[in-house]
C-alpha positions in Angstrom: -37.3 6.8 29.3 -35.8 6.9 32.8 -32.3 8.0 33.8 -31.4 4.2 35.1 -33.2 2.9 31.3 -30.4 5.4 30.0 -27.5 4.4 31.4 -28.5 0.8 30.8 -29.0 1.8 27.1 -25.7 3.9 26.9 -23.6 0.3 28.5 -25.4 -2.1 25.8 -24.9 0.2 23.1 -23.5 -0.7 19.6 -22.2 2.4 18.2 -18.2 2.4 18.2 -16.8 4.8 20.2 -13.2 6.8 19.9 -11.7 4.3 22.1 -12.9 1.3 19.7 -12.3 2.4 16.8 -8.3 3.7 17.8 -8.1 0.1 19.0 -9.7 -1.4 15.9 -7.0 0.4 13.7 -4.1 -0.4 15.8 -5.0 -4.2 15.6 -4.9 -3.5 12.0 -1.8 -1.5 11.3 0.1 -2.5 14.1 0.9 -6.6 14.7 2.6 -8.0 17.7 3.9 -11.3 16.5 6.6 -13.9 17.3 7.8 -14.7 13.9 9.1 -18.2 13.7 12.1 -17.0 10.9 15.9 -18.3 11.5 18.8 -16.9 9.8 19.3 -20.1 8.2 16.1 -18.9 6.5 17.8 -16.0 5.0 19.8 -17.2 2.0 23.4 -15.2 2.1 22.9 -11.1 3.1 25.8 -12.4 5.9 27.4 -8.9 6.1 23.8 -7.5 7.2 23.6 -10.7 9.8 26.6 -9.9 11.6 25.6 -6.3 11.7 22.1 -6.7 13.1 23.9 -9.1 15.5 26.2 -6.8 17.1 23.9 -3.6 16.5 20.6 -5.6 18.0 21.2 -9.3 19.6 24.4 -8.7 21.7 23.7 -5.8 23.4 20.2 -7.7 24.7 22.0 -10.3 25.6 25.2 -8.4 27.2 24.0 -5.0 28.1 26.8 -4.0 30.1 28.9 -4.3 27.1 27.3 -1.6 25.7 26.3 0.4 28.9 27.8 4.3 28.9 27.6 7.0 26.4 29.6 5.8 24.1 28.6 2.0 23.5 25.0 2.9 23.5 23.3 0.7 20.6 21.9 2.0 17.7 18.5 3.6 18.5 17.3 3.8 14.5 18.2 1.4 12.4 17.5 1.4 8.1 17.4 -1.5 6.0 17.2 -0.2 2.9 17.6 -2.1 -0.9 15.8 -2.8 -4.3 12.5 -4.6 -3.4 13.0 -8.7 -3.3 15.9 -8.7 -1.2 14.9 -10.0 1.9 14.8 -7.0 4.5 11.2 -7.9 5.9 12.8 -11.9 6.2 15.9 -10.3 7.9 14.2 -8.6 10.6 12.0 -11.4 11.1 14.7 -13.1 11.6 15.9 -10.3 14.1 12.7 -11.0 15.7 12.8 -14.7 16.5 16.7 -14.8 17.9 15.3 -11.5 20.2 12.9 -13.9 22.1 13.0 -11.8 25.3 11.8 -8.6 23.3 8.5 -7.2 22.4 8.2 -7.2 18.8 5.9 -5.0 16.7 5.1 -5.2 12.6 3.8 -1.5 11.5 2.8 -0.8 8.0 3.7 2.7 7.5 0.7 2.9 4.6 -2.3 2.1 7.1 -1.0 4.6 9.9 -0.7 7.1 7.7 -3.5 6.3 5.9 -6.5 9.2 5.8 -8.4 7.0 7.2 -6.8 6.4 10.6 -5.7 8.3 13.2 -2.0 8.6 12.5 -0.5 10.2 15.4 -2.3 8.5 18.0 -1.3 5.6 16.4 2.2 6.4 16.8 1.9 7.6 20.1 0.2 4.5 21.5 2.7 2.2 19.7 5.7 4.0 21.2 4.4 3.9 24.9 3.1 0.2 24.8 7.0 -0.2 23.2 8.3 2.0 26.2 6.5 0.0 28.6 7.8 -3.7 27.8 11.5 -4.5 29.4 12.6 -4.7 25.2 11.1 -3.8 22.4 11.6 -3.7 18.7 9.6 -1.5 16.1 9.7 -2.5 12.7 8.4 -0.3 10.2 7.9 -1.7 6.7 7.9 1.0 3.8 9.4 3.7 6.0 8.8 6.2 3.2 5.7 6.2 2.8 5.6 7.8 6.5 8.6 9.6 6.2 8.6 10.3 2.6 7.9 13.9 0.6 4.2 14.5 2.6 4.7 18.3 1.5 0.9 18.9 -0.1 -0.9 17.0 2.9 -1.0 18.5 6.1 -2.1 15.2 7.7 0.4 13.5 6.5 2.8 15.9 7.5 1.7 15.7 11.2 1.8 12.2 11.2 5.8 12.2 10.1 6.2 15.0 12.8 4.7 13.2 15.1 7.2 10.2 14.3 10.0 12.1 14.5 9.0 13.5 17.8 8.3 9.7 19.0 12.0 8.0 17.4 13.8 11.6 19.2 12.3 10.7 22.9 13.3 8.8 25.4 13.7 5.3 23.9 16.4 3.6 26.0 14.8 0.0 25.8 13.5 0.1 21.9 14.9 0.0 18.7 13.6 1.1 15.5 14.2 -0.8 12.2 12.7 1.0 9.0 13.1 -0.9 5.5 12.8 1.0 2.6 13.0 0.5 -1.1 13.7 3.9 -1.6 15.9 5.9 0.7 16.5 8.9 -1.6 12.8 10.0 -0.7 13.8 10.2 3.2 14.8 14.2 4.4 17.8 14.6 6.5 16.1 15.1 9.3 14.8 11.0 9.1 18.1 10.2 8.2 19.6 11.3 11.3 17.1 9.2 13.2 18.4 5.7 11.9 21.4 6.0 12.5 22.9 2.8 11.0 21.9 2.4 7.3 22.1 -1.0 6.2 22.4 -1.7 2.5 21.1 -4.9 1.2 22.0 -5.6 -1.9 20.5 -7.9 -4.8 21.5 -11.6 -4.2 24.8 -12.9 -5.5 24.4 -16.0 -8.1 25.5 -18.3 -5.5 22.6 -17.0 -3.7 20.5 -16.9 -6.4 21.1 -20.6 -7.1 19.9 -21.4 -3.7 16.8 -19.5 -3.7 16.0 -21.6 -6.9 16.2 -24.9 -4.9 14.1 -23.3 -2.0 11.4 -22.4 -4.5 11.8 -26.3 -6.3 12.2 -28.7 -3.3 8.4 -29.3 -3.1 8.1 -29.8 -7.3 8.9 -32.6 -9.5 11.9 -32.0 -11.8 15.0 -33.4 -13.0 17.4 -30.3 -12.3 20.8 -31.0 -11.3 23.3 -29.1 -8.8 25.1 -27.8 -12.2 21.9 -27.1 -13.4 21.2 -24.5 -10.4 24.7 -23.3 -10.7 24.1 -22.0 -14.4 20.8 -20.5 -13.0 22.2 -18.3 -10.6 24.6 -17.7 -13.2 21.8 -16.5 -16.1 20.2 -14.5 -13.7 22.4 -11.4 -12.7 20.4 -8.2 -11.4 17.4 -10.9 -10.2 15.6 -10.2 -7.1 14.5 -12.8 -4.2 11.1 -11.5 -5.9 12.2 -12.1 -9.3 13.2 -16.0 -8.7 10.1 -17.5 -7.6 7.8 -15.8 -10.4 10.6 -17.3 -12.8 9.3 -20.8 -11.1 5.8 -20.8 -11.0 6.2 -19.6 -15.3 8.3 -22.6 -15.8 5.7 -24.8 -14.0 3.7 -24.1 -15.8 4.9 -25.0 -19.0 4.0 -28.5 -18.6 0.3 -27.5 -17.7 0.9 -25.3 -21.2 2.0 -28.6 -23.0 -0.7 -30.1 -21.6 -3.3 -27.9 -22.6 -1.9 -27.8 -26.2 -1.2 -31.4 -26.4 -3.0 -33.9 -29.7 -1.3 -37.0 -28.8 -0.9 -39.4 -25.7 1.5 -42.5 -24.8 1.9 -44.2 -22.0 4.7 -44.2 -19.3 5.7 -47.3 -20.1 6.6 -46.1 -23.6 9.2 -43.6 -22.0 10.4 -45.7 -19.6 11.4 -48.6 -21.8 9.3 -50.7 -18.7 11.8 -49.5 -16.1 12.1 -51.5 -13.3 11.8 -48.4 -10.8 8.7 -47.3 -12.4 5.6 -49.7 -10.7 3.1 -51.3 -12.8 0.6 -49.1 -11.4 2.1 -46.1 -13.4 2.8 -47.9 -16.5 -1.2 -46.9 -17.3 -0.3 -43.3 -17.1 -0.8 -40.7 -19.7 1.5 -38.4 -20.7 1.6 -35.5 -23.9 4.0 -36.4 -26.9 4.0 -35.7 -30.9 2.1 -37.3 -33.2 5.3 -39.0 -34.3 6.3 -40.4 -31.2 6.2 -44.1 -30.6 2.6 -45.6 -29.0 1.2 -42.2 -29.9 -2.7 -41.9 -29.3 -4.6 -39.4 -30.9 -6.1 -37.6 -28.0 -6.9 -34.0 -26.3 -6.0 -33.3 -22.6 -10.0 -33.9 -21.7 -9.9 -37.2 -23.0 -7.8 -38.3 -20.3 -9.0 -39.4 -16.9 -7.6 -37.0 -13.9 -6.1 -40.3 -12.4 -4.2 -41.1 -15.7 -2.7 -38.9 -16.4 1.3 -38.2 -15.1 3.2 -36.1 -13.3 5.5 -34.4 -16.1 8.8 -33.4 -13.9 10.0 -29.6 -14.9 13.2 -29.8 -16.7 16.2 -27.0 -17.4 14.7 -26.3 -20.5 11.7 -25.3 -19.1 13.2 -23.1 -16.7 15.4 -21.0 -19.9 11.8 -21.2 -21.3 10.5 -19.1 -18.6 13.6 -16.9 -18.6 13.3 -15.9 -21.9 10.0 -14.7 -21.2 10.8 -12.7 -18.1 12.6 -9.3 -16.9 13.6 -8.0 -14.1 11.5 -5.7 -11.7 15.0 -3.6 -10.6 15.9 -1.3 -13.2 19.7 0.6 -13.8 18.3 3.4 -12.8 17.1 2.3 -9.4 20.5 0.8 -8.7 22.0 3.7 -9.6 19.9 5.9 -7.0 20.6 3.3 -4.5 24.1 3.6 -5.0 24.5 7.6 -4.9 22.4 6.9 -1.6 25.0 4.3 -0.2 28.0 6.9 -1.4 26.5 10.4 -0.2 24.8 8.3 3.3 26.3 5.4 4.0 29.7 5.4 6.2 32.0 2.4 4.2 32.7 -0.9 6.2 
């Protein structure tokens, strides 16, 4: 083979090289986005709002409010909170009122991942950051980069190597780290962020309203007093916690459904309402055997276009709340809140 067929060879070649695969795993752990996320998006967390606000959005928007030593902007910023509470929604958030920054998603597990090439990971995020007029690093699960990484020495270079990066010269970007648990950070990470933001479980007015988010697209006959009495049976519930408490309760009537002997038709409920059409007075819906126009019938004895829409009620929603616990347990709260009182400067 020639020199010339070489080179030709070595240009059209398939095998990945260095360069390729670095890029192939920053695409993968790092994501520059525009998230399309308001505030309004956020249910309550208002104290965390106003923070981010004045710690983040003002001094884009009004640097020289901020220029000189000492109204620098926070360089490291935590989020930290039991899991469910909204601090990836919050930054998105962040993210789409920042429109004139440079905003990048990291998963701390992929970079530091044995499979990827941690620090040069970092140290091409950081200069791409450094390089853009603003920037914004979000690192979800900070503590799985940050955390304990004492019996792997990769690992440990890869924390290093983040320190090193969040210590440099970083006057146009800002790092927010969420974490679910801050007591695994060291002092040393706890001195980069700076400002530690505690979010907190949702309130039950909050709680209510992240039950109607998670109902507005399915039938049921809830009322406002209804949600009220949710929020208010639900104390120590996560933003996680509230929307696997909806899909159980819809799926109660797929449960009746299933378990169903008996059929009547709509018009049998309705008592021929005048708001229900005469096109769903043919529908099918599950009943005893006692009820009145009861058919003896199994769920695959009706056709798929008879049968009806059964609207999820309170009852099955306290159905589904029986059935379900928390993911937060005391003892995580009460880690979070010797973290907020040996950490955390009070507002």
């Amino acid at each position: 083979m020639t020199e010339k067929t070489m080179e030709k060879s070595d240009v059209n070649s398939t095998e990945p090289t260095g360069e390729n695969i670095l890029n192939d795993q920053m695409s993968d752990a790092i994501l520059m986005e525009r998230p399309n996320v308001s505030w309004d998006n956020v249910a309550g967390l208002d104290s965390a709002k106003k923070t981010l606000i004045e710690g983040v959005v003002l001094p884009l928007k009004y640097p020289d409010l901020f220029s000189g030593r000492k109204g620098r902007p926070w360089q490291g910023i935590l989020l930290y909170g039991p899991p469910g509470t909204g601090k990836s929604d919050l930054t998105k958030a962040l993210a789409t009122e920042t429109t004139n920054t440079s905003f990048f998603y990291v998963s701390s597990r992929k970079i530091s991942s044995k499979w990827s090439d941690g620090e040069k990971l970092l140290q091409t995020l950081f200069t791409t950051a450094r390089e853009h007029k603003n920037s914004i690093i979000f690192i979800d699960e900070v503590d799985a980069l940050c955390g304990d990484c004492s019996e792997y020495e990769s690992l440990r270079r890869v924390k290093t190597e983040f320190l090193i990066q969040m210590g440099g010269e970083n006057k146009n970007v800002q790092v927010l780290g969420a974490t679910n648990t801050p007591w695994m950070l060291d002092a040393t990470t706890r001195k980069r962020f700076e400002k530690r933001i505690c979010i907190p479980l949702p309130e039950a007015s909050v709680r209510s309203e992240i039950f109607k988010i998670h109902l507005r697209n399915a039938v049921h006959s809830l009322a406002e007093e209804d949600f009220t009495e949710l929020g208010k049976r639900t104390n120590g519930f996560s933003g996680y916690d509230i929307p696997v408490v909806v899909k159980e309760a819809l799926m109660v009537p797929v449960r009746k459904l299933q378990t169903a002997t008996h059929f009547r038709k709509v018009e049998e409920v309705c008592n021929k309402d005048p708001l229900v059409s005469d096109t769903m007075n043919h529908l099918l819906i599950p009943c005893s055997s006692e009820a009145q126009g009861a058919i003896k019938m199994s769920w695959v004895d009706v056709p798929k276009d008879r049968l009806f829409e059964t609207n999820v009620s309170m009852g099955d929603m306290l159905e589904s709340l029986v059935n379900y616990k928390p993911t937060v347990t005391e003892d995580d709260l009460r880690k979070l809140e010797e973290f907020t009182r040996d950490f955390v400067a009070p507002v």
